[in-house]
Wavefront OBJ file of the C-alpha trace (Angstrom):
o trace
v -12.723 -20.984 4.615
v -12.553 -17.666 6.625
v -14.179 -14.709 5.209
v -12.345 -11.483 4.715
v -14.022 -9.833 7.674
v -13.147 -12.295 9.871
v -9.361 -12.126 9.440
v -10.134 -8.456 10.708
v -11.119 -9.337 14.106
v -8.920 -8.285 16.680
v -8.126 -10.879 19.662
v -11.137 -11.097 21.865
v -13.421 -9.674 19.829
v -16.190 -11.725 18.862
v -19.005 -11.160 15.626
v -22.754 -10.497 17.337
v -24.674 -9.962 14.075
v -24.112 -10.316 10.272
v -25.631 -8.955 7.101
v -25.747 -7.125 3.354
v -27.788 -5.827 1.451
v -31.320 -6.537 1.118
v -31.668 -8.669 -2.303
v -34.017 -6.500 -3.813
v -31.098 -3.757 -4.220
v -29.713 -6.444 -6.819
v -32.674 -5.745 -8.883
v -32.372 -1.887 -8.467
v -29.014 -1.828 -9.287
v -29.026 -4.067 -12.436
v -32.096 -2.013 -14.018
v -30.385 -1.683 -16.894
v -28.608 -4.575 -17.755
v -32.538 -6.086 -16.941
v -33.458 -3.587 -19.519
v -30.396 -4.905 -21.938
v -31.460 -8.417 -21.244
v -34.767 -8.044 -22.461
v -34.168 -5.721 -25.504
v -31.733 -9.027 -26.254
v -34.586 -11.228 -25.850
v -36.837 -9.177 -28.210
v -34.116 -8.931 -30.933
v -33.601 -12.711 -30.839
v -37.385 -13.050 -30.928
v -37.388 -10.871 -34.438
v -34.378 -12.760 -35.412
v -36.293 -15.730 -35.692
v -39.591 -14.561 -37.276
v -37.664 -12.587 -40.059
v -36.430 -13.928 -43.173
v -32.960 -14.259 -44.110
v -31.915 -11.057 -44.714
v -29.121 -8.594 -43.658
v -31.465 -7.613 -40.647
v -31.899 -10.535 -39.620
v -28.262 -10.863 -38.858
v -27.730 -7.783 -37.988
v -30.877 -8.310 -35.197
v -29.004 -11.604 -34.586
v -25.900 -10.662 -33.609
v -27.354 -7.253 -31.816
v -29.059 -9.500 -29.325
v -26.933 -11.791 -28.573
v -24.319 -8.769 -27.891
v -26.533 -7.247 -25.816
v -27.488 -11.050 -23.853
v -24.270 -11.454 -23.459
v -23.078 -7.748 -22.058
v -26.827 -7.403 -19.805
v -25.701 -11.564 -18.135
v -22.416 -10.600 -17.368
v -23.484 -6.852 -15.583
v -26.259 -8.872 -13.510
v -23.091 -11.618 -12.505
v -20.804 -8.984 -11.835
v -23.866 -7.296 -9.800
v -24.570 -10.353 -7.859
v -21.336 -11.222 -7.040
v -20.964 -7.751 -5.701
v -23.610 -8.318 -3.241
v -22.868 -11.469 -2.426
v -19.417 -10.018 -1.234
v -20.984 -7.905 0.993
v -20.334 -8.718 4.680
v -21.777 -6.575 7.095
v -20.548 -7.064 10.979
v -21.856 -5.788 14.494
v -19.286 -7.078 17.145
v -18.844 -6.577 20.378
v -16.497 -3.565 19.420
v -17.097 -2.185 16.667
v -19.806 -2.261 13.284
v -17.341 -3.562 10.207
v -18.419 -2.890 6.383
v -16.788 -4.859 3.724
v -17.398 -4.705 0.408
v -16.216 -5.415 -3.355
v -15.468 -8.799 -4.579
v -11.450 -8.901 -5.408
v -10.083 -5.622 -4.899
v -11.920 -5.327 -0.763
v -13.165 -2.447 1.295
v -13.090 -2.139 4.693
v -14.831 0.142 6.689
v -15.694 0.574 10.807
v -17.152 2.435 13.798
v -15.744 2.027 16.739
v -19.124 1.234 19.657
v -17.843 3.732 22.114
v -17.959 6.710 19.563
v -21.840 5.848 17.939
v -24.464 8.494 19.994
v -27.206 7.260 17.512
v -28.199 5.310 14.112
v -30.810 7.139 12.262
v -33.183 4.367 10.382
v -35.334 5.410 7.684
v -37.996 2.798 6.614
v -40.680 2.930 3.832
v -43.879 1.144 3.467
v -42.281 -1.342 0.893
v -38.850 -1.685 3.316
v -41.135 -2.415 6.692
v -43.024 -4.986 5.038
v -40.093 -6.911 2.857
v -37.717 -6.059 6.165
v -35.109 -3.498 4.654
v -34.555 0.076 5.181
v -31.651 2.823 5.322
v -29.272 2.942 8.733
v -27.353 6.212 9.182
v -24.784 5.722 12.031
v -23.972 9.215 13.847
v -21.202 10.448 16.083
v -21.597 12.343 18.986
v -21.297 15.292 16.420
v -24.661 14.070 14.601
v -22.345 13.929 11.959
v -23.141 10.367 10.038
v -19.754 8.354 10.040
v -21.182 5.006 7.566
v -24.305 4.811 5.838
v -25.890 1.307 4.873
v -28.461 1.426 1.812
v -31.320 -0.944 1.834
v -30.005 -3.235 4.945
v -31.808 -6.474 5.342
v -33.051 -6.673 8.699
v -31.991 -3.082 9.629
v -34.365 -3.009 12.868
v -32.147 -6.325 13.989
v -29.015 -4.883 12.780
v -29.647 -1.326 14.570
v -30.707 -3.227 17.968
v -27.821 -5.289 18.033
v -25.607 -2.620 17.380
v -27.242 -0.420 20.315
v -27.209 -3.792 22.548
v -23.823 -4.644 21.794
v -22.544 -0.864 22.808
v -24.675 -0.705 25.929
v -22.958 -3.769 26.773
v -19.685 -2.112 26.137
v -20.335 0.731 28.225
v -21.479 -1.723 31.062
v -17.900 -3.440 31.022
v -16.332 -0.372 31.280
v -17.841 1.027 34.155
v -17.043 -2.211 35.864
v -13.947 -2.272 35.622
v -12.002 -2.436 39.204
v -9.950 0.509 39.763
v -6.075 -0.439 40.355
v -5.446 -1.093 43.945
v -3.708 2.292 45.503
v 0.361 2.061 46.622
v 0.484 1.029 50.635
v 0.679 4.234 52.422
v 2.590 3.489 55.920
v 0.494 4.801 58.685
v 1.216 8.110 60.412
v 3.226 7.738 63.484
v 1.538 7.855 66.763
v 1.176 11.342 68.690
v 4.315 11.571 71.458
v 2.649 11.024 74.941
v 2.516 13.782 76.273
v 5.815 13.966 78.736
v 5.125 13.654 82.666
v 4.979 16.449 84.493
v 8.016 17.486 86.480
v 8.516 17.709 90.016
v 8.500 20.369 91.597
v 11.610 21.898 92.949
v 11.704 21.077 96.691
v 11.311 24.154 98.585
v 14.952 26.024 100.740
v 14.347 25.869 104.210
v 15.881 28.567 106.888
v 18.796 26.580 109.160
v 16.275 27.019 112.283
v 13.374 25.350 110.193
v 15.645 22.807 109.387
v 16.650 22.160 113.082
v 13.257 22.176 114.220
v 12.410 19.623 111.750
v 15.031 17.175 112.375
v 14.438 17.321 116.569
v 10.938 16.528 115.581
v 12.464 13.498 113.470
v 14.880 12.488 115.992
v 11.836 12.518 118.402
v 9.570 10.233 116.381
v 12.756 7.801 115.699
v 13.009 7.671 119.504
v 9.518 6.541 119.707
v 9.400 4.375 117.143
v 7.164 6.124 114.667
v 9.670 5.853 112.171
v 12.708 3.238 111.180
v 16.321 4.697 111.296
v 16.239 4.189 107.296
v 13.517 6.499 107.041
v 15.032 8.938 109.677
v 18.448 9.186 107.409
v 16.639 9.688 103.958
v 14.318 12.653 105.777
v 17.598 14.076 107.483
v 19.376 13.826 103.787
v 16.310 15.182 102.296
v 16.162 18.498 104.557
v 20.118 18.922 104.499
v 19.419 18.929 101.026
v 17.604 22.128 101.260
v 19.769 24.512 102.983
l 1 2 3 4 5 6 7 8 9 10 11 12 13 14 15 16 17 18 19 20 21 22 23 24 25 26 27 28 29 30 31 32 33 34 35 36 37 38 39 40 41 42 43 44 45 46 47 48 49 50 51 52 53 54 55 56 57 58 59 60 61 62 63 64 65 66 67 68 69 70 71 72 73 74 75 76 77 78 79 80 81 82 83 84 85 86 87 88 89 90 91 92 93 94 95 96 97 98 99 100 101 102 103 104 105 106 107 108 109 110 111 112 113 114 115 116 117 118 119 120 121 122 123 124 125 126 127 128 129 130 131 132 133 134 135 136 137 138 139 140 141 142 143 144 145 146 147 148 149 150 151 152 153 154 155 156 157 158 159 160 161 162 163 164 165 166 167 168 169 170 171 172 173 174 175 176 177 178 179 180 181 182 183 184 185 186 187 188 189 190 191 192 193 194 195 196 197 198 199 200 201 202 203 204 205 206 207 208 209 210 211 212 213 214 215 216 217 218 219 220 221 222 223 224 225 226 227 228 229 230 231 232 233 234 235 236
């Protein structure tokens, strides 16, 4: 069957690292229904070593109150724990906690700048210790209390973000809208020809008796001989 925390994965988003508590923090927690457990005991003991007697009922049924209360406190703490699910994905770190009535808690990768760990001589050698996770504010968004394998759970956590940050920056850009090229520059326009130059009547004679002349010898085909003649009429 599914656990809570995994019905609040989002699509794609897969679980790198999970944890709770470290099981000592069972034993810190349920102190005093220890302590009730063992004054039980003790009044039992009595119980039986007394002779019947009003106190020896009333020791009777004080310890077996007090059994019964301390048993159910240490079940009620264990099952707490045991509810505990603690998630690094490949988003986000998830907390969930409490064992019918649920807590949910998370921190999104992207907005973590640090995790503060805090590890005594007891938590380095039994492998707990005390995870603050910190915003780009340094302002702590989730604290985790005596986290079992807290140097694990912090390096995943960084790894997992660093890996987020990665896939992000490799991300292709959208491809830009086709642009039609510029048009080409206009050639530049030929130049124009020049205006032929007016003649005086006598240039104009002069020039077609020298035509006429080099028809007569052949220089030049009658063709030719009519354009020039049009050509210098043309310029009177």
């Amino acid at each position: 069957m599914a656990r809570y925390a995994d019905k609040l994965l989002a699509d794609g988003e897969r679980v790198a690292l999970r944890g709770r508590q470290h099981v000592l923090a069972t034993f810190i927690e349920g102190r005093v229904p220890w302590v009730l457990v063992i004054l039980a005991l003790v009044l039992l003991v009595l119980d039986l070593q007394l002779e019947p007697s009003i106190w020896r009922d009333v020791f009777g049924w004080l310890g077996l109150a007090l059994l019964v209360i301390g048993l159910l406190w240490l079940v009620q703490i264990y099952l707490a724990w045991y509810s505990q699910d603690y998630l690094v994905t490949n988003r986000r770190v998830i907390k969930v906690e409490g064992i019918l009535a649920k807590r949910s808690a998370d921190s999104s990768l992207e907005k973590i700048n640090d995790a503060v760990l805090e590890q005594g001589i007891l938590g380095r050698m039994l492998g707990y210790g005390d995870l603050d996770i910190m915003t780009a504010a340094e302002e702590s968004v989730d604290r985790y209390r005596m986290l079992a394998q807290a140097q694990t759970f912090k390096r995943t956590m960084l790894d997992e973000k660093h890996k987020l940050e990665q896939e992000a920056f490799q991300i292709p850009a959208p491809p830009l809208r086709a642009v039609a090229p510029p048009p080409p520059p206009p050639e530049p326009a030929a130049p124009a020809a020049p205006a032929p130059r007016q003649m005086s009547s006598e240039e104009i004679t002069g020039a077609l008796g020298d035509l006429a002349d080099l028809r007569d010898r052949g220089a030049i085909s009658p063709e030719d001989y009519e354009a020039k003649k049009q050509d210098l009429l043309g310029r009177l």
